[in-house]
C-alpha positions in Angstrom: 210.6 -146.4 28.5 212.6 -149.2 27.5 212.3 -150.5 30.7 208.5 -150.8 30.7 208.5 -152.3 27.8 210.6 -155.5 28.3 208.7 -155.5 31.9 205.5 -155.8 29.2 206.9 -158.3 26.6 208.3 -160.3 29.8 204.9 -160.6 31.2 203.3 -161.9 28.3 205.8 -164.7 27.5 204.7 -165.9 31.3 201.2 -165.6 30.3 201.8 -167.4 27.2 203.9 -170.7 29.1 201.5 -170.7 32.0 198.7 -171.1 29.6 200.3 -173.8 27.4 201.3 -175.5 30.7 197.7 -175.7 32.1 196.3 -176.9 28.5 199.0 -179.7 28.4 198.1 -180.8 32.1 194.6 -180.4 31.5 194.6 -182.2 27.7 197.3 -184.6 27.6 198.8 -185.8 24.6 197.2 -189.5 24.0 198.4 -191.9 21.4 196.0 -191.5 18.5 193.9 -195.1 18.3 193.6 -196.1 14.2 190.1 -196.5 13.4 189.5 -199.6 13.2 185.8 -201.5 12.3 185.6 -204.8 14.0 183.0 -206.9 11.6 180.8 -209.6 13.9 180.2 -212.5 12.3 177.8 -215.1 12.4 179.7 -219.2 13.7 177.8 -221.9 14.1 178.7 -224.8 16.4 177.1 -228.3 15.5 177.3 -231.8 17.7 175.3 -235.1 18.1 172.8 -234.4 20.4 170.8 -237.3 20.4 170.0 -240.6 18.6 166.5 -241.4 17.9 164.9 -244.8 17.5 161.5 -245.1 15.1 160.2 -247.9 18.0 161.5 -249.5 21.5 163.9 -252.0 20.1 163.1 -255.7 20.5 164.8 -258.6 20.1 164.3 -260.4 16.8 163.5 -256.9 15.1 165.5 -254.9 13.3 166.0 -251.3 14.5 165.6 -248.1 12.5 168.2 -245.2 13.7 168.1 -241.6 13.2 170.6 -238.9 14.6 169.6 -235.4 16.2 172.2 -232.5 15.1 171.9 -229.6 17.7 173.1 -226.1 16.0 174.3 -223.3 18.6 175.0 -219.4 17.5 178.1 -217.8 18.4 179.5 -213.9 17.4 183.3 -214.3 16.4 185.6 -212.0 14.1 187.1 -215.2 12.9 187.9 -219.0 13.2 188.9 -220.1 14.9 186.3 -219.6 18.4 187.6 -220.0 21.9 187.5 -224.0 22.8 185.0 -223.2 25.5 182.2 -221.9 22.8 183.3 -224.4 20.5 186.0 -227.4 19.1 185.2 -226.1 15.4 182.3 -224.1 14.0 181.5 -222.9 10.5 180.4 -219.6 9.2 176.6 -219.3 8.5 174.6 -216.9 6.1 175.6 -213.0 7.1 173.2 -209.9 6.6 169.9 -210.2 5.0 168.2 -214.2 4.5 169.8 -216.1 1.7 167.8 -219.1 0.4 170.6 -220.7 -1.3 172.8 -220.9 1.4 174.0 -224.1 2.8 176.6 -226.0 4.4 178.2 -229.7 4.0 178.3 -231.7 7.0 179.0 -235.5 7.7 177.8 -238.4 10.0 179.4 -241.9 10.5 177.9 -244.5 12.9 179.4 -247.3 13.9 176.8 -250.0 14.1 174.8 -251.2 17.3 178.4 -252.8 19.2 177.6 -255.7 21.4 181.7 -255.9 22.3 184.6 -254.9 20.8 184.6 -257.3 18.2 180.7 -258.1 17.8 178.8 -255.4 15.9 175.2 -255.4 14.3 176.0 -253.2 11.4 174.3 -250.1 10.4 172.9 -249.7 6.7 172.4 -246.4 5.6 168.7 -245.9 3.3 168.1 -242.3 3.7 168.1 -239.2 1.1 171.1 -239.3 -1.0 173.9 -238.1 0.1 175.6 -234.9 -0.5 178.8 -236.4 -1.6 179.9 -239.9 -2.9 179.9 -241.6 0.5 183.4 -243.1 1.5 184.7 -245.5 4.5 186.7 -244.9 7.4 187.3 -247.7 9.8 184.8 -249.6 7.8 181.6 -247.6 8.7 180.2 -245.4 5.7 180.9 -241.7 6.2 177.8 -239.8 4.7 177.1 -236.2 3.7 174.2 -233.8 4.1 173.2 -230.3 3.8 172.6 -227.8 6.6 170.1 -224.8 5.6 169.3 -222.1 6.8 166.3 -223.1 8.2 167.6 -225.7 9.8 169.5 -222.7 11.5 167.1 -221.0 12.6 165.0 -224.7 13.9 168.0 -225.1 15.9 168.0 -228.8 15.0 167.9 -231.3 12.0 167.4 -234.8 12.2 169.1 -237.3 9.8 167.3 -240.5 8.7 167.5 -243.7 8.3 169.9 -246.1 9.5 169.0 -250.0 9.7 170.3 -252.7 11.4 171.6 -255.2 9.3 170.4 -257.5 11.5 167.5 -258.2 13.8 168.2 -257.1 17.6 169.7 -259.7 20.2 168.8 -259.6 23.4 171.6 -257.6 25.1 172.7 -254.3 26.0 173.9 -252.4 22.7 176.2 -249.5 22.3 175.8 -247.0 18.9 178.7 -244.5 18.2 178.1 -241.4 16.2 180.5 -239.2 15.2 179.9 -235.5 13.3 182.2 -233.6 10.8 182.2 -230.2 9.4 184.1 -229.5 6.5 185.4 -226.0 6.3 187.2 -227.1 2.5 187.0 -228.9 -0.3 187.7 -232.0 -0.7 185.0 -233.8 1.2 187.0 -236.3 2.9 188.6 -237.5 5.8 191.8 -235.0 6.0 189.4 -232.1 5.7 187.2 -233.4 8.2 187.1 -231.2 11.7 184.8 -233.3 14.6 183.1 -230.6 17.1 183.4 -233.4 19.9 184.3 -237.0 20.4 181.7 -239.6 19.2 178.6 -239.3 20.9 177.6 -242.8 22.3 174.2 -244.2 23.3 173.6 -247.0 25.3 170.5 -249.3 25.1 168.8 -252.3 26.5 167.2 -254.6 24.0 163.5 -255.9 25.3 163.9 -259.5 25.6 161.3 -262.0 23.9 159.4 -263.8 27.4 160.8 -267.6 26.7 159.5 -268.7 30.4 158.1 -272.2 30.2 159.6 -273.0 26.6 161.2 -276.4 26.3 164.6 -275.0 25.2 165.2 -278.0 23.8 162.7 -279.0 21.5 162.9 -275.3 20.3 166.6 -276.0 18.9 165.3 -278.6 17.2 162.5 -276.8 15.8 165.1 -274.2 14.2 167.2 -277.1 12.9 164.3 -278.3 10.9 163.6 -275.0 9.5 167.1 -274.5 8.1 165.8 -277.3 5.3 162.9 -275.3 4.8 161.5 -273.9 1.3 160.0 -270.7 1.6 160.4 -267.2 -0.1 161.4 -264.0 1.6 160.9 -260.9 1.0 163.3 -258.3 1.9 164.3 -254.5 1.2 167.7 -254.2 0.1 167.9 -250.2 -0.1 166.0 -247.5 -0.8 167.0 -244.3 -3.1 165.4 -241.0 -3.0 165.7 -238.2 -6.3 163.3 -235.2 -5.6 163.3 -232.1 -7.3 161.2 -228.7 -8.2 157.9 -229.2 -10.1 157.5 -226.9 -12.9 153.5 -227.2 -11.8 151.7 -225.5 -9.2 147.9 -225.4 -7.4 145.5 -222.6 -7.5 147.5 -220.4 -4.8 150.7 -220.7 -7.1 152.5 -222.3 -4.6 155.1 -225.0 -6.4 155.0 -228.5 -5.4 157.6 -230.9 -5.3 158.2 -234.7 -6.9 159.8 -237.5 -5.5 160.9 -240.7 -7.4 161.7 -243.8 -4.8 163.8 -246.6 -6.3 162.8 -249.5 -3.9 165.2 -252.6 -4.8 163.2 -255.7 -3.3 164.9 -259.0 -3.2 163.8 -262.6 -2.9 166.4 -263.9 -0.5 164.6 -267.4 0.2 165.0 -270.8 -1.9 161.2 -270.4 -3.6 160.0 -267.9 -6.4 157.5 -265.5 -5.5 154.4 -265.5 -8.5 152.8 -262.0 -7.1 153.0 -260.0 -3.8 151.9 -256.8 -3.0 153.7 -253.3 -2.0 152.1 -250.7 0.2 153.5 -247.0 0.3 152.2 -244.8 3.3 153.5 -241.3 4.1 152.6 -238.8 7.3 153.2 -234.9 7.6 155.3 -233.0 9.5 153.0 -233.1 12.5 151.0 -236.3 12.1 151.5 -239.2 14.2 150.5 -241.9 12.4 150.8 -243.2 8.7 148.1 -243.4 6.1 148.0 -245.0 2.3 149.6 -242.5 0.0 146.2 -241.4 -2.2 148.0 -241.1 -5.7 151.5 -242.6 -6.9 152.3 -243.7 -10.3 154.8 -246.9 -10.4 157.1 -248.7 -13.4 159.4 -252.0 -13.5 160.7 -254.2 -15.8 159.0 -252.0 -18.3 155.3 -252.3 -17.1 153.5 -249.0 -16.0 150.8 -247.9 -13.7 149.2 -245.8 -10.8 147.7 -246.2 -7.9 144.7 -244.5 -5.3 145.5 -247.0 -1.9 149.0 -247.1 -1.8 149.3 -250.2 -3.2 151.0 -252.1 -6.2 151.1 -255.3 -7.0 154.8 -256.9 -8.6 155.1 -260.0 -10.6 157.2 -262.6 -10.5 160.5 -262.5 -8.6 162.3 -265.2 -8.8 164.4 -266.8 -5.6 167.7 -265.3 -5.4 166.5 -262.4 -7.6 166.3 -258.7 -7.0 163.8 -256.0 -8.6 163.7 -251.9 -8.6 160.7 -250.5 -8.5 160.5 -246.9 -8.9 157.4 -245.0 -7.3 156.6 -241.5 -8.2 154.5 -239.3 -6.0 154.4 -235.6 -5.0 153.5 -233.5 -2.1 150.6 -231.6 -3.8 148.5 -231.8 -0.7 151.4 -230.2 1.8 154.2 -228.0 -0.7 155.3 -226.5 2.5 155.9 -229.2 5.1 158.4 -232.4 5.0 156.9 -235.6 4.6 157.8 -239.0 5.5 157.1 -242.5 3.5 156.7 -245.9 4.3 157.3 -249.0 2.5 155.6 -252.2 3.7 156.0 -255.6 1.4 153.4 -258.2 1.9 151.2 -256.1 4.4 148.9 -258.2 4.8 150.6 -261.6 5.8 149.4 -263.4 2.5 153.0 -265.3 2.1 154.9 -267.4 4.4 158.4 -266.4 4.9 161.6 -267.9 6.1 161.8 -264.2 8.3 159.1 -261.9 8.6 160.9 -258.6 10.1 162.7 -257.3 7.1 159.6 -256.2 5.5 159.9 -252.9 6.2 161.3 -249.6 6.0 160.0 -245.7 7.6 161.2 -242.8 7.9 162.1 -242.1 4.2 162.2 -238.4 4.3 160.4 -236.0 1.5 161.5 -232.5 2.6 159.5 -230.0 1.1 161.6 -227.2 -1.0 160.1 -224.3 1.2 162.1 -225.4 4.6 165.0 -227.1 3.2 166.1 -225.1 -0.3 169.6 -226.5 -0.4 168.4 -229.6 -0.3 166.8 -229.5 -4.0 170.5 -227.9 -5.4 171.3 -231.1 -7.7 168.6 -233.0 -7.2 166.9 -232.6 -10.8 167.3 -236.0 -12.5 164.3 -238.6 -12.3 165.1 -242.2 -11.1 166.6 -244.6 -14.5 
């Protein structure tokens, strides 16, 4: 009896091993993995992809610049991304859209460089900047707002840059060189440059001078430099645009702009009246046309105007005036504009140099497409 039973209770403890043994060769042990949620993120990589000229440069004109930023998605956990995707990126808007959201970035050109140590400088007249604009090297470093929309575009273009000077008749070389700024302060130790400068190379067209006598033309120029003439001439241009508290019929809100045009009389004779004309174009027009309805003040005079023109009094040689326009884009809210200034367009005064009596390009962004642009840009021009 007692035999059959430890033959029984042997038997069982065989079953039992054999059956953990198969589950343990079937199942193995494995390490328990933690439970970990990797969050994706949204990093965006920026560089220079092109710059843009408002017209084939020409000798003897001066050359307005703009610079093409090209914006390139990437999914990371973190900063910073693999050099391959990108040098340095910055984290864009996450989950749902956000309309406020925007991002500082910088530009510094170093002006159209004939050699190492001849360079046709690069004046900055474009929106103000997003930050009190400082020098490195020399060259202005300026700020401006990415959106989201400018995300999404894939591209924003930066305007304007003039040439301090008319063109010569050589080949040029402009260097542009991108920031992102991932920290406060603004400034050049919190700078990080996606890649080395990007650098265009150009060939001037040359004035035809076949069959001039060379040398009675250098005589003709040293006569002139006793000449008494006026000149007119932009010296900068400021933008302040903001929200209007008004709207149309459809309740859609347009937006103001104030321009502060500083005009100076850099020849040796005073200027009794000359005229001003603004023009603008929409985002998908080609050409310019007389800005319909502007209202203008200086020197404590008033006024408006239906053909883009104003007419200014009195500037005296040597002297500069602001004029401050005021328009809005009540006939597009919801595409950028673009205005031009003209002085004297229609030839009626003789100047000592006729090219600097322009500037294009000056960029009206409607609120719509470029929210982060309108963030502190509430005050009207003094």
């Amino acid at each position: 009896m007692i035999t059959k039973l430890l033959s029984k209770v042997s038997f069982l403890m065989f079953v039992l091993l054999f059956s953990s043994y198969s589950i343990a060769q079937t199942n193995p042990d494995k390490p328990k993995q933690p439970n970990v949620s990797v969050s994706m993120k949204n990093y965006w990589c920026a560089e220079v992809e092109n710059l843009i000229f408002s017209k084939e440069p020409k000798q003897g004109e001066k050359l307005t610049v703009g610079v093409r930023i090209k914006f390139t998605k990437n999914m990371a956990n973190s900063l910073p991304l693999p050099k391959k995707n990108c040098q340095c990126a910055f984290e864009g808007p996450q989950g749902n859209l956000v309309s406020s959201w925007s991002k500082i970035l910088s530009l510094r050109l170093i002006g159209i460089k004939y050699s190492e140590k001849e360079v046709n400088f690069l004046e900055y007249y474009g929106p103000t900047p997003a930050f009190p604009p400082y020098y490195y090297s020399g060259f202005p470093v300026i700020g401006f707002r990415v959106t989201e929309s400018d995300l999404k575009r894939g591209y924003l273009d930066i305007w304007s840059w003039v040439s301090k000077e008319p063109l010569q008749c050589r080949e040029s070389s402009i260097y542009a060189s991108l920031a992102i700024y991932n920290k406060l302060p603004y400034n050049i130790e919190n700078e990080c440059h996606p890649k080395e400068d990007f650098k265009k190379t150009f060939k001037t067209t040359c004035l035809d001078i076949s069959g001039i006598d060379k040398e009675k033309l250098t005589k003709d120029l040293d006569k002139t430099k006793n000449i008494r003439l006026p000149d007119l001439e932009i010296d900068k241009v400021k933008s302040f645009f903001r929200i209007s508290k008004r709207e149309n019929e459809q309740a859609i809100i347009y937006d103001e702009l104030d321009l502060v045009i500083s005009i100076k009389n850099s020849g040796n004779v005073d200027i009794s009246k000359f005229k001003i004309l603004i023009e603008k174009k929409r985002e998908g027009d080609t050409q310019y046309t007389s800005l319909e309805q502007l209202e203008w003040s200086y020197d404590g005079k008033k006024g408006s105007s239906q053909n883009g023109i104003i007419e200014i009094d009195n500037l005296k040689a040597g002297q500069t005036k602001d004029i401050i326009v005021f328009t809005n884009n009540s006939k597009a809210p919801k595409l950028d504009c673009w205005l031009r200034v003209k002085l004297d367009p229609e030839n009626e005064i003789s100047e000592i140099n006729e090219t600097n009596n322009m500037i294009d390009n000056i960029r009206f962004p409607s609120h719509y497409n470029n929210p982060g642009e309108y963030g502190n840009k509430v005050k009207r021009a003094p």
